[in-house]
C-alpha positions in Angstrom: 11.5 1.3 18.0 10.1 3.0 14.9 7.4 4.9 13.4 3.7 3.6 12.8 1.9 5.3 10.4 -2.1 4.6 9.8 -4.7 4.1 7.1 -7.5 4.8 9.3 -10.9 6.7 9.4 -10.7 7.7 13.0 -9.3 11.3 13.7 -7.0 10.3 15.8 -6.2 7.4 14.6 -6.3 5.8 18.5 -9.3 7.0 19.6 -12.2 4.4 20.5 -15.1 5.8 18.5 -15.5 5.9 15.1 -15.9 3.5 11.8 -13.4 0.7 11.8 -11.2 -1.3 8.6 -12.8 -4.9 8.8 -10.7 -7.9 8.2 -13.5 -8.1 5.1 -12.3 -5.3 3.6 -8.9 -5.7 3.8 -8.9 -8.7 2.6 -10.8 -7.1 -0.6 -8.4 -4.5 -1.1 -5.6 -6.9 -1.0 -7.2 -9.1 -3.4 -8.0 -6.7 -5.8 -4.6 -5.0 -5.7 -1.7 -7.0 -7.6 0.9 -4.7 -5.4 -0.4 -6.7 -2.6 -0.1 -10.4 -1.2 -1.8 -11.3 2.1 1.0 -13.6 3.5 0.7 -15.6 6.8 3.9 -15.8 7.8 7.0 -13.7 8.1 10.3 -14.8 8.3 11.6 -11.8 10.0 9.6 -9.4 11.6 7.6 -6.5 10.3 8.7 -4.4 13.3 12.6 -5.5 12.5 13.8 -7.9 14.5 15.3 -10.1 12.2 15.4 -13.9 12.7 11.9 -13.7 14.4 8.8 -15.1 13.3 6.0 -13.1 13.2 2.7 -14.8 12.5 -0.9 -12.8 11.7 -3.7 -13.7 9.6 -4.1 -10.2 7.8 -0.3 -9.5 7.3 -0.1 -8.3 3.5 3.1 -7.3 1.9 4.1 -4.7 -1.0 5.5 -7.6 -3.7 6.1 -5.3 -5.7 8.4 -2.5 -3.6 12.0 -2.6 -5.0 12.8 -3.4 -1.5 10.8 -6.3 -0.5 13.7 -8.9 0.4 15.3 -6.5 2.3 12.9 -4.3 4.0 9.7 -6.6 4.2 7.2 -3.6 3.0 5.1 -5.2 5.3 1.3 -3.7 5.7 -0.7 -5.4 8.8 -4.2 -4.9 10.1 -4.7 -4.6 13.0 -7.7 -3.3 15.4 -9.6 -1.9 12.4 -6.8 0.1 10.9 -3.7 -0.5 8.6 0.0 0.0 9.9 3.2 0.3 8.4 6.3 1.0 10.3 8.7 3.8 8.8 7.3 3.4 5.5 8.9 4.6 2.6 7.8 7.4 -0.1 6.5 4.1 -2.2 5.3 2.6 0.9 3.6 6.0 1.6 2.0 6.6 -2.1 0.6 2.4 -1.6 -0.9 3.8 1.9 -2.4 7.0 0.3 -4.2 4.4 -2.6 -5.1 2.2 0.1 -6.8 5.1 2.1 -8.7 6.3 -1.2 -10.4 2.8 -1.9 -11.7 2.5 2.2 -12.8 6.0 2.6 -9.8 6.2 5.0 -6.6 9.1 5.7 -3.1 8.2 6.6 -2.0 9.4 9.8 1.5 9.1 11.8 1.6 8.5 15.3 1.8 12.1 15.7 -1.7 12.9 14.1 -0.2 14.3 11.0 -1.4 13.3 7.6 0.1 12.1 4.7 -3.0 12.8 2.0 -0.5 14.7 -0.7 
């Protein structure tokens, strides 16, 4: 198990109403950031269960965290938000960028934010 934490713009990040991420404008933000790769497939797991495959068209990953062979620094969209489990302090900062550029917070599964 891990932590998730969220680029979102709902308040809480799991609740049904409110503006959504699109697949559009991740895809822009990934484009236009060269931190950022979309990449199809994984060879082990975002979610860290190594030797597994995980497969997902919006799947971007942090090429340049000093950590990205071993720890994935993966980023994946998914239902209109952005999630990264237990991210990092650099992971974090990436998160807070990201959030900036969609008019979006980042929120833990707990409903804390990490704005600062």
């Amino acid at each position: 198990m891990g932590y998730d934490v969220h680029v979102t713009r709902r308040t809480p990040w799991w609740e049904e109403e409110g503006e959504l991420i699109t697949t559009q404008e991740w895809a822009a933000v990934v484009a236009a950031d060269a931190d950022l790769e979309m990449v199809r497939v994984a060879q082990a797991s975002p979610h860290g269960q190594d030797g597994m495959e995980y497969r997902h068209e919006w799947l971007a990953q942090m090429v340049t965290h000093p950590e990205r062979d071993t720890q994935g620094a993966w980023l994946d969209w998914r239902e209109g938000r952005i999630v990264v489990k237990n991210p990092d302090e650099i992971l974090l900062k990436k998160m807070r960028e990201i959030g900036g550029v969609l008019g979006a917070r980042v929120q833990g599964d707990d409903c804390e934010y990490y704005d600062e």
